[in-house]
N, C-alpha and C positions, 0 to 999 in steps of 0.2 A: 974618032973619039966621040965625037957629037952624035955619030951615027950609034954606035952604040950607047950612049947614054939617051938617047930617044928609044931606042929599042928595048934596052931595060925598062924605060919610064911605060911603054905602051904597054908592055909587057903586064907589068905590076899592075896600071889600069883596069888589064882584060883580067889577071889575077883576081882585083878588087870587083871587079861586076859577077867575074864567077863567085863568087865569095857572095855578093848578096845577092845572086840569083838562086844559092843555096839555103842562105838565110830566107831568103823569103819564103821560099816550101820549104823551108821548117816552119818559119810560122803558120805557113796558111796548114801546113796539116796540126801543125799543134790546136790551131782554134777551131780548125771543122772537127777535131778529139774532145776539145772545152765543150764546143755548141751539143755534141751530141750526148756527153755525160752530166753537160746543162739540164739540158730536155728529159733526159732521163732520170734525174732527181724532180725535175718539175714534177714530172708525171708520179712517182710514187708518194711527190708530200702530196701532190694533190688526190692520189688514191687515198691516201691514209684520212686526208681532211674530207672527204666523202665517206668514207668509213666511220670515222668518229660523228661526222653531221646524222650517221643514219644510226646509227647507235645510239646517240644522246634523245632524237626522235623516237626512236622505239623507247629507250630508259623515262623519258618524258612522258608517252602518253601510257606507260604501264602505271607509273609514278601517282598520273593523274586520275585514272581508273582506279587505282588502288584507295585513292585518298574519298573518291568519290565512295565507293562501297563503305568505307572507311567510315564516312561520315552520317552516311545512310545507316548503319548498323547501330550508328552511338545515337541517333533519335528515335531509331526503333525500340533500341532497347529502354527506354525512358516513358517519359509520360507521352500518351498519342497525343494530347491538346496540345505539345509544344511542339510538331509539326505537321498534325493532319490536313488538307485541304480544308478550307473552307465548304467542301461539297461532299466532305466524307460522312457517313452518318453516324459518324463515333460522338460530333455535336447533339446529336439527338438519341443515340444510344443511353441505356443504363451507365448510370455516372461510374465512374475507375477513381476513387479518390486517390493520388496520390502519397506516397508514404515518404518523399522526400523532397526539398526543392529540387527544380531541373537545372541542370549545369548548360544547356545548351536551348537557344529559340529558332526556328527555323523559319524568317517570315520575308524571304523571297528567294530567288534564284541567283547564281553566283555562278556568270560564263567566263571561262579563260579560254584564251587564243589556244590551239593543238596545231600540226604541223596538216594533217588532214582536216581542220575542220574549228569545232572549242568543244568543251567538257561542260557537262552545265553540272552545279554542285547546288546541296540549301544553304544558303547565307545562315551559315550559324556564328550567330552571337550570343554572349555570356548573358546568360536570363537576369539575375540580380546582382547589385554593387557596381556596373560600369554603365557610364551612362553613353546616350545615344544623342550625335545631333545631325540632323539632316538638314541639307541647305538644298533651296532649287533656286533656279530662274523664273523668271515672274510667268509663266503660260502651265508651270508643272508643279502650281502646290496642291493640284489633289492626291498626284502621283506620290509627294513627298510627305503629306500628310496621310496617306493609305499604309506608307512603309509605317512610320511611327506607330499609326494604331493598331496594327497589325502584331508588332511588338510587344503592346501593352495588355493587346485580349490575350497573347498566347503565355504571356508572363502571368498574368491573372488565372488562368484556367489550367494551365502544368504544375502550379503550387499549391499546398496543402490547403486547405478552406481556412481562414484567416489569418495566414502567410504574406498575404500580400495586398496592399491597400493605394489609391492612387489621388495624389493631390492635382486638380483639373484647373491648368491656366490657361485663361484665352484671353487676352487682353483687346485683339483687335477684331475676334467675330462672335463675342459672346457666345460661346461654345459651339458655331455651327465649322468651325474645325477641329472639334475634337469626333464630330458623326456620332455612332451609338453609343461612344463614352458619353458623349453630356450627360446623360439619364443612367448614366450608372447608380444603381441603392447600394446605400449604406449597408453592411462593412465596407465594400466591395472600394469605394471611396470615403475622401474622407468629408465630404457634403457640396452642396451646389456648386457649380463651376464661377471660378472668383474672375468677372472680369476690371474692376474698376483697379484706379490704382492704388487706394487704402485697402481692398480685399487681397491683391494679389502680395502685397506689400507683406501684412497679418501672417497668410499662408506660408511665405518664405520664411518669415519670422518663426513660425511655429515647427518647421521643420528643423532649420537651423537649433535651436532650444530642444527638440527632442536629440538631436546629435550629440548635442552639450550634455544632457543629462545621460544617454545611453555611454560615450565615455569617458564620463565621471562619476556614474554608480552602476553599470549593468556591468561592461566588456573592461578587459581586465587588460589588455594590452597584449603585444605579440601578435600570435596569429588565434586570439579570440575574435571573433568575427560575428555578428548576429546571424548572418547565414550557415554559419560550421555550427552554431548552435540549433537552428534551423533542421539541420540534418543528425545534430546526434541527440536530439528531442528534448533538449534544456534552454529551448529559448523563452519557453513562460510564456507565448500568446503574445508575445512581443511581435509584431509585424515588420516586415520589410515594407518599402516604400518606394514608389514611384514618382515622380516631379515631373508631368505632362505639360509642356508648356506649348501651345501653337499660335502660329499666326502671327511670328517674332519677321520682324523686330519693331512693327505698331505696338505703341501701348507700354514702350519697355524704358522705363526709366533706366537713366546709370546706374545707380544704385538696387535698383529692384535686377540689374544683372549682375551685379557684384555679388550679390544678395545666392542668384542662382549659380553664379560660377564657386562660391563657397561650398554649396551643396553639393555641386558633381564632387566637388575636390575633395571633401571630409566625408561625404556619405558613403564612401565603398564598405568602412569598417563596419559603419552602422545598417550596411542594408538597401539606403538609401541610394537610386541615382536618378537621374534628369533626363527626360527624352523630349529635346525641344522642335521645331521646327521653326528656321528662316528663311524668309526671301532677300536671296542677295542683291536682287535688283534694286531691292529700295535702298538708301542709307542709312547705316548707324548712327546712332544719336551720337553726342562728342562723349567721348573718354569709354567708348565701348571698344572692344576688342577681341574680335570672333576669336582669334587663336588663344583667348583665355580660357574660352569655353569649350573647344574643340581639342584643346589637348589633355583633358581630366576623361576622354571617350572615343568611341569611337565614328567616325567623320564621313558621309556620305553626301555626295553633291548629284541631285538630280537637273541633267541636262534638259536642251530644248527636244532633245528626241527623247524625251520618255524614260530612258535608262541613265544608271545612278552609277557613278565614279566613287572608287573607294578613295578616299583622299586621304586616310589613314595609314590604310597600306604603305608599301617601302616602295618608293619613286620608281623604279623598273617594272613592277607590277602596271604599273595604270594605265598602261596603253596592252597590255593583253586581259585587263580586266577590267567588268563593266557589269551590271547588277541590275533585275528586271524587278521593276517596283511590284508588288503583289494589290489584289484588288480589296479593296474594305471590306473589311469584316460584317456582316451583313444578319440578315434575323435569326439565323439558329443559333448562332454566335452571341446575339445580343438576349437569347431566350435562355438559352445555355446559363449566362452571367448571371441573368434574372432571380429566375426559376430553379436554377439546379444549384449553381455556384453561391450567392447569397443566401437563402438556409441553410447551406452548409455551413456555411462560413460563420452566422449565426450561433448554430449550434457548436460551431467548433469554439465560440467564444467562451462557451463553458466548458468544453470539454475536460473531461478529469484527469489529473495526476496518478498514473499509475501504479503502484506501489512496489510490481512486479520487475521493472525497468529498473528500480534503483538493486533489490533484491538479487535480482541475475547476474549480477557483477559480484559477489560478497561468497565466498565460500559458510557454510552454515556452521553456527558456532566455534567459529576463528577469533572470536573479538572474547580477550578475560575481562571481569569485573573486577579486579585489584583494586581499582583506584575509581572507577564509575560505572553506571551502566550507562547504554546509547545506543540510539536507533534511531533512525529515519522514518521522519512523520509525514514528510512532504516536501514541497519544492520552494526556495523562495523567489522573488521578484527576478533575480538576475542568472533564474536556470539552475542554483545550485544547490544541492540537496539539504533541506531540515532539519537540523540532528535536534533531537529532547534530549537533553544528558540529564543525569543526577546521582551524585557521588558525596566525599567528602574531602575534595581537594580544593584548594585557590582556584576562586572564579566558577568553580561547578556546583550548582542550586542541589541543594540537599532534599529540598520536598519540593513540588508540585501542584500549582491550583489551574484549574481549564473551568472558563464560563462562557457559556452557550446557550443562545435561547432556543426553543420550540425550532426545529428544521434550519440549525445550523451548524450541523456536520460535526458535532462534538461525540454522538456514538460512532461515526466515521472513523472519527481518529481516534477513538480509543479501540476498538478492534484493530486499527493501522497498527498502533504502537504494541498493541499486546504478542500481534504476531512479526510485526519487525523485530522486537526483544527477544522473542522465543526462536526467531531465525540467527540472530544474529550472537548470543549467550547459549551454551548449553545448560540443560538443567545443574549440572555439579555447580554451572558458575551463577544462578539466578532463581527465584523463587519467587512465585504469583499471588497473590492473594485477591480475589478478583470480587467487587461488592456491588448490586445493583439495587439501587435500595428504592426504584420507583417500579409503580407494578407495573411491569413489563417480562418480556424472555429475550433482551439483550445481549445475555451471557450464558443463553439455554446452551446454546452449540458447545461450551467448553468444557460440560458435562458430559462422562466419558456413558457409553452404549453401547449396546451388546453391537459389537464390529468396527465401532468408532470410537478410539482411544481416544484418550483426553492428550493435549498437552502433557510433555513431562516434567514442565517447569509446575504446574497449577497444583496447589496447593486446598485454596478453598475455590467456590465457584458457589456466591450468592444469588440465588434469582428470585425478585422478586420476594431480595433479605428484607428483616424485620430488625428492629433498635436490639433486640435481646437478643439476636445472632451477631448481630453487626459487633456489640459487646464481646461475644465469646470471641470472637476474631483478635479484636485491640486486646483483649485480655493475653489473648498467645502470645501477640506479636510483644505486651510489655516482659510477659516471661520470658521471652524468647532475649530481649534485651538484658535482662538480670541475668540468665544463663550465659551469653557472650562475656557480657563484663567479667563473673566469675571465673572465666575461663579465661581472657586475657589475663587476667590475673595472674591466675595460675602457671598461665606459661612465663609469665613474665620473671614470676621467682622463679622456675623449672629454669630458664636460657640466661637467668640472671641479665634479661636486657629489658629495658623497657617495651609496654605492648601495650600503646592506646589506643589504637582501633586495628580496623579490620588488616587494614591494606599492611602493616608492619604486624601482623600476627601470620599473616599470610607470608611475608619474608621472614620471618625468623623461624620461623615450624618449616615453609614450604607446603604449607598441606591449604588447601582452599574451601573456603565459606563462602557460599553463595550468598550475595545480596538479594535482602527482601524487598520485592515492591508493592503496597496495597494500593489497589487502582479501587474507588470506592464513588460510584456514581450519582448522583442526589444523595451526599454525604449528609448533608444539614439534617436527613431525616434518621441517619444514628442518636441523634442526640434527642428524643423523642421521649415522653410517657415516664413511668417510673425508674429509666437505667440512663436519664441524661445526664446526672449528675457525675455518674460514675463514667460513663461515655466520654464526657470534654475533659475530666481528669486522665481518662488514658488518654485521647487523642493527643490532649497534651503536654504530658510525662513524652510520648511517642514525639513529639515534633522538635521538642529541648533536647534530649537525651539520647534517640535511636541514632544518631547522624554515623558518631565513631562506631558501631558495631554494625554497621551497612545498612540500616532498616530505612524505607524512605517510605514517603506517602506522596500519592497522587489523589488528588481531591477535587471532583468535579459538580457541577452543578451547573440550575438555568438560570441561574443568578443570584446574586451574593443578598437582594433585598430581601430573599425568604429567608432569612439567617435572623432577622426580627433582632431585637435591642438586648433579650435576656444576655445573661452571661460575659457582658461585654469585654470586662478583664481577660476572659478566657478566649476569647473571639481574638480580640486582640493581640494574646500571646501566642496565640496559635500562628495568624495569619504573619505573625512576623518573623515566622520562619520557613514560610512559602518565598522563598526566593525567585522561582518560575514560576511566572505569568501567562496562561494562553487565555484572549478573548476572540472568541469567533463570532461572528458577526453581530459583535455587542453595537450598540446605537451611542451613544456621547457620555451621558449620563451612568451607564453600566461599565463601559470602558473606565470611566476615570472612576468606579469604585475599585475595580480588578488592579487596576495600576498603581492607584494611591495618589493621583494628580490631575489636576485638571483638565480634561479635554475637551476641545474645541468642537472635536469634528471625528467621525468616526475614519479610522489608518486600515482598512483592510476595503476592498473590494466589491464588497459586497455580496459577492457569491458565496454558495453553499460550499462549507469547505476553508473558505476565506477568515485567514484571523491574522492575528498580531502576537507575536511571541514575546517577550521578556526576562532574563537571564538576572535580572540584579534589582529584584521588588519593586518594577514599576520605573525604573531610571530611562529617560528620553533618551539617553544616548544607546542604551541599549534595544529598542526598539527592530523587529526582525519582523516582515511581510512576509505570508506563509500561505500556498494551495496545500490541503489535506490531501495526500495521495490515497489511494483508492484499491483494498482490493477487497472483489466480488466477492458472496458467500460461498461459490463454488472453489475458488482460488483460495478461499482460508480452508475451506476442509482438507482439498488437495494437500496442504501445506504443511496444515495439523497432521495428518495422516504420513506426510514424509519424515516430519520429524521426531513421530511418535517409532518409525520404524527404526529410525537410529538406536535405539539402547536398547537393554533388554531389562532395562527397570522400573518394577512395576511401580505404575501410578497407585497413589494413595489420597484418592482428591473428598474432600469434604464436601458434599451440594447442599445447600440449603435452597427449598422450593416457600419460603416461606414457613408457616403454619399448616399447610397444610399435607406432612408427612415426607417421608424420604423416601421416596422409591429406591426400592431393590436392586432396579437396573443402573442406579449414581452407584452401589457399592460392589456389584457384584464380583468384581475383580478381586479388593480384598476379602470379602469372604471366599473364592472359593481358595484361598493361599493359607485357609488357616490349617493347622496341622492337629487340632484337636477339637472333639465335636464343642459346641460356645453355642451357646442361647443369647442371642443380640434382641433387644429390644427395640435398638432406632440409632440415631447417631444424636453425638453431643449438639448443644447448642452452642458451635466452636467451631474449634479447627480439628484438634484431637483427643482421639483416634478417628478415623472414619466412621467407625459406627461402634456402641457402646453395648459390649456381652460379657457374661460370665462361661468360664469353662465347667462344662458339665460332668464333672468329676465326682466320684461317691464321697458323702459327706451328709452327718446332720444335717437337715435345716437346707440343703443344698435345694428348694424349690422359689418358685415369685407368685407373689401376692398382687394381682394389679386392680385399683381401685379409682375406679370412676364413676359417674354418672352418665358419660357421654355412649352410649352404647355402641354407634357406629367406631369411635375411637377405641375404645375396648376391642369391640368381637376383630376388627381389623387389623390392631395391632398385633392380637395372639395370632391371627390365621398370617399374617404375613412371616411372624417371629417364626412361626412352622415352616413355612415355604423356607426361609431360608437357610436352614438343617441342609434344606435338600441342592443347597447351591457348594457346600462346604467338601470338594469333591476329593481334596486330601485328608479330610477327618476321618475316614471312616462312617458307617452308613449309623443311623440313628432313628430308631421306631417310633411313633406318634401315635397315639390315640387321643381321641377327641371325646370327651362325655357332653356328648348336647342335651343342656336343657332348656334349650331356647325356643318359642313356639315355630311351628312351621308355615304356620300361616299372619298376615298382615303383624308383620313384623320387616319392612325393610332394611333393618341395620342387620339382617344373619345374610344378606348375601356374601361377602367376604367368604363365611364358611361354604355355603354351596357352591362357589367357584371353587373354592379350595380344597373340597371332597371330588369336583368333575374333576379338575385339573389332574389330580394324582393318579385319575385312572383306576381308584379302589385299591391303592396302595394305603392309605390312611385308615387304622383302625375306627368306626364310627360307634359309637355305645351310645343307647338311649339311656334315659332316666327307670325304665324296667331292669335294665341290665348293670345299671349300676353299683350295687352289692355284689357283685360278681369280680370286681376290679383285682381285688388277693388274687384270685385262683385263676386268674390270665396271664403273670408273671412268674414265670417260674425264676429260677436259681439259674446264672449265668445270659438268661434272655439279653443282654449286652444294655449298652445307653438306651433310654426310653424318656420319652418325652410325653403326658398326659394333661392335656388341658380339660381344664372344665367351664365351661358356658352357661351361664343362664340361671347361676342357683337364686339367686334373688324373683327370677318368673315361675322356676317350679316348686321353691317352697321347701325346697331341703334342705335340711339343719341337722345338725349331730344328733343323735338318737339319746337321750336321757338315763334308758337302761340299755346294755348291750343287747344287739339285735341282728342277728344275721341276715336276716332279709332285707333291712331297713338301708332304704340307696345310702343313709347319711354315714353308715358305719363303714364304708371304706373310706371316706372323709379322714377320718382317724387316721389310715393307714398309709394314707397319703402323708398325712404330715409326719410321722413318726418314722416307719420302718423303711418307706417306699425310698425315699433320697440315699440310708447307709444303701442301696442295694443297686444305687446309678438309675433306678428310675423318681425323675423330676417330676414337679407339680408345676404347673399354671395356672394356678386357681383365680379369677373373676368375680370381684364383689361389689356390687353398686356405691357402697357409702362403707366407710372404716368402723362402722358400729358395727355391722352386721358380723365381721370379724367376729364376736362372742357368741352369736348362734352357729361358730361351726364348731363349737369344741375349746377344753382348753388347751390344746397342742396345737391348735393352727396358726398363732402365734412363734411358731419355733422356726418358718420359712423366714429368710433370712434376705431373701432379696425383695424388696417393695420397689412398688412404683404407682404413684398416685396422681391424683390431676382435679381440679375440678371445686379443691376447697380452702377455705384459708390459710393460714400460713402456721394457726396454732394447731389445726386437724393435721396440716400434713407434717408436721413436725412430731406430732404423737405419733401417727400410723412410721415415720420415717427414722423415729429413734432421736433424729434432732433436725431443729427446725430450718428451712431455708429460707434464702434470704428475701424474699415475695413470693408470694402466692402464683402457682403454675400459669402460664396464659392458656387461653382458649386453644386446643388443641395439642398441647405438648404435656410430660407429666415429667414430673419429679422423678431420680431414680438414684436407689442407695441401696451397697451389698452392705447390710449392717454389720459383718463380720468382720473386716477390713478398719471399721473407725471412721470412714473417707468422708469428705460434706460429701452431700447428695448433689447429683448431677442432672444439671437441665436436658431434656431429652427432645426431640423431635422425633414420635416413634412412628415406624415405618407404615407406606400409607397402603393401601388396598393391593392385595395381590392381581399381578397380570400375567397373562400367559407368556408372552413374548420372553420373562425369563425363565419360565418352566418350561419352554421348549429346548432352552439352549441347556439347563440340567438335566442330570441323572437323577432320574424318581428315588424314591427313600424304599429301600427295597424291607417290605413288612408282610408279614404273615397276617394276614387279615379277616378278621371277623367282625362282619356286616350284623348289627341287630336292628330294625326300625322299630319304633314305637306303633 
């Protein structure tokens, strides 16, 4: 029993050991299975983490190569001073002014670690608004001071020529750590390098207070920037700034670093930033704190080896990166600044406002005059555009006064503004009336030319006006005002609504009336000689009255003291309704006349161009700092000629050249639109019509009498009044003969006629005083319109014949006045003095059209049928169709014929017979 239950027990033993001599080869092969699917996971993360290690190496240095081309392309494509070497000869080449600030400075080298080797890049940093501060260890401030000014020449020399200006602190080496800055000239800085501690003090001060002022009156908040203004060219000559501070932290009071850590922190907006240099080896004064001043920038620490740690950078960078200080900017560098960069910069302090810049943005006559006209004159203080309004609404100045002395830009702005308004209104929506009333040809160009259309807005075009033109003008413009009135009027019972001026005449019709502006230059000399009285009574009737019916005046002069004392009630009611003020570069004394208040000190600039606007007669609160923008006389013809191409409506411009005559070439456009032949004598002493004729239609009496002394005035007036027959290219053609009895020798007033026989090429019939009795029997029945002047009776002595006389020259005299006009051929007959009228006959009296000059007011009121209102001035004549009843009209009659518009006519096609004496 024992013996078997030992045997079963050994038994079960041997069972149990075979049991885990099986177990255990399972295990050992289950773990030489683990160890080898171990290993073989090992192996493919470890393929895969060598795969990815060599991948990210490649991705890495493509990465780094790509940023470097990268970065090399965006300096290229920039200004070359903000990163050429110091050795390149772009410093000494012909200067590249730049046309914008540079976004990027390139002023040393920037190595990062690569897995083969480093990448070296140009340390580009932001040119303006952030600031820089570089620290070293005590053995490496010149390395640390090289990177700084390296900085500041390439920030100077990649921006616009007075863009950029540098305030020089050196507290502890009296500028022999700022190197070739210390001797920077002015603009270039802003004056000798401040070392003590009341200069540096001042300096800081003075920056800090330009920040305060730039935004709380220039920069408007948001992302208005002085540098974005900088770049879209409405910064106004307003500078960005530098704050160079070296040789920190000797010399640096707490406060004078509160003072600079303010600056970096507020000046981005403004333009402004700080580029200091410390040595950290020494110590800060108490209550300094580098990381005040290091986190408004960006932070480099030059090492005991030479090269500079970005300490700026994000903490994992800074042991693969490490920055090679560049060598001081050196003499072409400091000749460049000198020499090239400082007159520029000079010059760029005047540089002009262009008028073109504001223009290019504005679609051309997009803007109605409903309610105002408005243009842009120039630029003000804070970059933003000038507008001149004047209308008749709340807050908008109804008239206009500009005072201006001798070469200060006040004819500037008025050609500015003539063609801003002509840009910016079409003619349907504005009207010109343009006056220069000092002798000059300020306003010559507006006067239209054979090829050079005038403006379609212009209306009249004074040069070198006289008080008795100036008159015709205000006399339009008050008619022009009685006509409106009546007219609201009438609409106003027509729509049954009310209609007080323009802007609700225009809503309740729909239909549009251009506002009038008379732009009127040395005004004070309208009101001059015998038509002042009448003059300041219209001026102002015009200044009370024209506002609701659109009419405005602008009224300029060199100053308000040549206005003298006369008139002063009138002075005074005028000017009180100048509500716009411009003084351009008035002095103290002239300013507080323009204003109405007293001034201390003159508010503009000083430059040509430079004034002071005013909106509300002279009120301080409304005071506006203004640059006159600027365009060339090439740019206004360009302009004039684009806008003249727009319409197809003919201009009907009035010129007055003064007294002496109106050239053919001021009208020829409406004359050649006339549709029926018209003998013109000259134009009104006005505005209309352009030029003053009668239609040459058959008719009693249908001939002119013209009566002077002035011979050159006489023979010139007819020989032009002929020429321009021959401009009237839809009339119909019209034949001329001319009876000369004027000497041919030392007589210089007949040249007129001898240009006026070459020019036509023998198209002009010519008759002597032999041939003169002959005149019947050269006109037959149907010969068409005919035109016959005669010249010279008062030098040849010929007079009506007593008994009839067929050979006698005087007896077609007769026939002139009588038969010749029912049969369409006109006289022009020429008589020294209105006596001599009775030695031609008593029928010579039955021409119907006079025009006389030369005598007083009771002669020319006999010769005129009725008297006018003074006696003709020197050069113009009286003229009156006595048929009509009309007063007689002031004439300026047309001045000496030129070829220039007989080339551009068609000759007067006549059958011609030549007789000389």
């Amino acid at each position: 029993m024992a013996h078997t239950v030992a045997d079963q027990l050994a038994a079960a033993l041997e069972a149990v050991e075979l049991r885990r001599l099986e177990l255990g080869a399972a295990a050992e092969t289950a773990a030489t299975t683990a160890d080898r699917q171990q290993a073989a996971e090992a192996k493919q993360v470890g393929d895969q983490i060598r795969t990815a290690r060599a991948r990210a190496r490649g991705q890495l240095s493509v990465a780094q190569d790509g940023t470097q081309n990268a970065v090399t392309e965006l300096f290229r494509g920039g200004s070359p001073y903000a990163w050429a070497p110091w050795s390149s000869t772009v410093w000494s080449a012909e200067y590249r002014e730049p046309i914008s600030p540079p976004h990027l400075l390139a002023v040393g080298s920037l190595h990062m670690a690569k897995p083969e080797g480093h990448a070296t890049f140009p340390l580009a940093l932001p040119a303006v608004g952030r600031s820089l501060v570089v620290t070293h260890d005590a053995a490496t401030s010149a390395q640390a001071h090289a990177l700084a000014q390296a900085f500041v020449v390439r920030a100077l020399a990649a921006s616009q020529p007075g863009a950029m200006r540098v305030h020089l602190l050196d507290p502890a080496g009296f500028g022999q750590n700022l190197g070739m800055l210390s001797r920077l000239p002015e603009p270039l800085s802003t004056g000798a390098v401040r070392s003590d501690a009341d200069a540096v003090t001042a300096e800081l001060r003075a920056a800090l207070d330009h920040i305060q002022q730039l935004n709380t009156r220039v920069l408007l908040g948001g992302n208005d920037t002085l540098v974005e203004r900088w770049r879209r060219g409405t910064a106004n000559d307003i500078p960005c700034s530098i704050v160079f501070a070296g040789g920190l932290p000797i010399g640096l009071k707490s406060d004078n670093f509160e003072r600079l850590c303010a600056v970096a922190r507020a000046g981005q907006r403004c333009g402004i930033a700080v580029v200091a240099v410390l040595d950290t080896s020494r110590p800060l004064a108490h209550g300094i704190k580098l990381g005040d001043l290091t986190e408004h920038g960006h932070h480099f620490h030059v090492g005991g080896d030479g090269y500079a740690t970005w300490e700026s950078a994000p903490p994992e960078l800074h042991k693969y990166i490490k920055v090679t200080c560049p060598d001081p900017p050196g003499h072409a560098q400091y000749r460049f600044l000198t020499d090239v960069l400082a007159p520029a910069a000079r010059q760029g302090a005047n540089r002009p406002v262009r008028l073109r810049y504001f223009l290019q943005g504005e679609k051309p006559w997009a803007a109605s005059t409903e309610t105002k006209v408005s243009a842009v004159i120039g630029r003000r203080g804070d970059g933003s555009p000038q507008w001149l309004e004047l209308g008749d609404t709340e807050g908008v100045p109804i008239h206009g006064l500009v005072v201006g002395p001798t070469g200060s830009g006040k004819t500037t702005l008025l050609h500015t503004l003539i063609h801003s308004l002509a840009h910016r209104h079409g003619p349907q929506e504005l009207e010109l009336h343009l006056l220069d009333m000092k002798a000059g040809v300020e306003f010559a160009e507006y006067a239209p030319r054979p090829g050079k259309p005038a403006l379609p807005h212009i209306r009249t075009v004074g040069i070198e006006a006289d008080p008795h033109f100036a008159l015709g003008v205000l006399r339009h413009l008050v008619e022009l005002d009685e006509q409106r009135r009546e007219l609201f009027k009438e609409t106003a019972d027509r729509y049954n609504e009310p209609v007080p001026n323009l802007t609700r005449y225009r809503e309740v019709t729909g239909q549009a009336l251009p506002r009038v502006v008379l732009i009127a230059d040395e005004f004070q000399l309208m009101m001059e000689g015998e038509t002042e009285a009448q003059a300041w009574e219209a001026l102002e009737l015009l200044a009370k009255q024209a506002r609701s019916q659109g009419i405005h005046l602008l009224l300029a002069t060199q100053s308000l003291a040549s206005l003298g004392v006369l008139r002063g009630s009138q002075v005074t009611s005028v000017f009180n309704q100048l509500h716009l003020r411009i003084a351009l570069r008035c002095p103290p004394d002239e300013l507080g006349r323009v204003l109405g208040r007293v001034v201390g000190r003159r508010l503009d600039n000083n430059r040509r161009g430079s004034g002071v606007l005013n909106t509300a007669r002279g009120d301080k609160d409304h005071d506006h700092i203004f640059q006159t923008a600027i365009l060339e006389s090439d740019e206004r013809a360009d302009l004039r000629r684009h806008l003249a191409q727009r319409t197809d409506r003919r201009s009907e411009v009035r010129v007055s050249r003064g007294v002496g005559g109106v050239e053919l070439a001021d009208v020829a456009e409406y004359l050649r639109a006339v549709e029926t032949p018209t003998l013109f004598v000259g134009a009104p002493v006005g505005v209309s019509p352009p030029a003053v004729g009668v239609s040459l239609s058959p008719g009693d009496g249908r001939g002119m009498l013209l009566s002077t002394r002035d011979e050159r005035l006489a023979i010139a007036t007819v020989c032009s009044s002929l020429l321009a027959l021959s401009l009237e290219d839809d009339a119909g053609e019209v034949g001329v003969t001319v009876v000369d009895l004027l000497p041919e020798k030392d007589l210089p007033a007949r040249a007129p006629l001898d240009d006026l026989i070459a020019y036509s090429g023998g198209r002009i019939t010519h008759v002597s005083q032999e041939r003169m009795h002959a005149l019947p029997a050269m006109f037959e029945e149907g010969a068409g319109t005919q035109v016959v002047a005669v010249l010279g009776l008062h030098h040849s002595g010929v007079t009506a014949p007593i008994k009839p006389d067929p050979e006698h020259p005087g007896t077609s005299l007769d026939w002139l006045f009588t038969a010749a006009p029912t049969r369409g051929i006109h006289p022009i007959v020429w008589i020294d003095e209105p006596d001599r009228l009775k030695s031609l006959g008593r029928n010579a009296g039955r021409l119907q059209l006079r025009c006389i000059g030369g005598v007083d007011q009771f002669n020319a009121g006999t010769f005129l049928g009725r008297r006018p209102p003074f006696a003709s001035p020197p050069g113009r004549l009286w003229f009156r169709d006595m048929r009509d009843g009309g007063a007689a009209v002031l004439v300026d009659p047309f001045a000496r014929p030129s070829p220039e518009i007989v080339a551009r006519s068609a000759p007067v096609e006549v059958e011609v017979e030549v007789s000389t004496s």
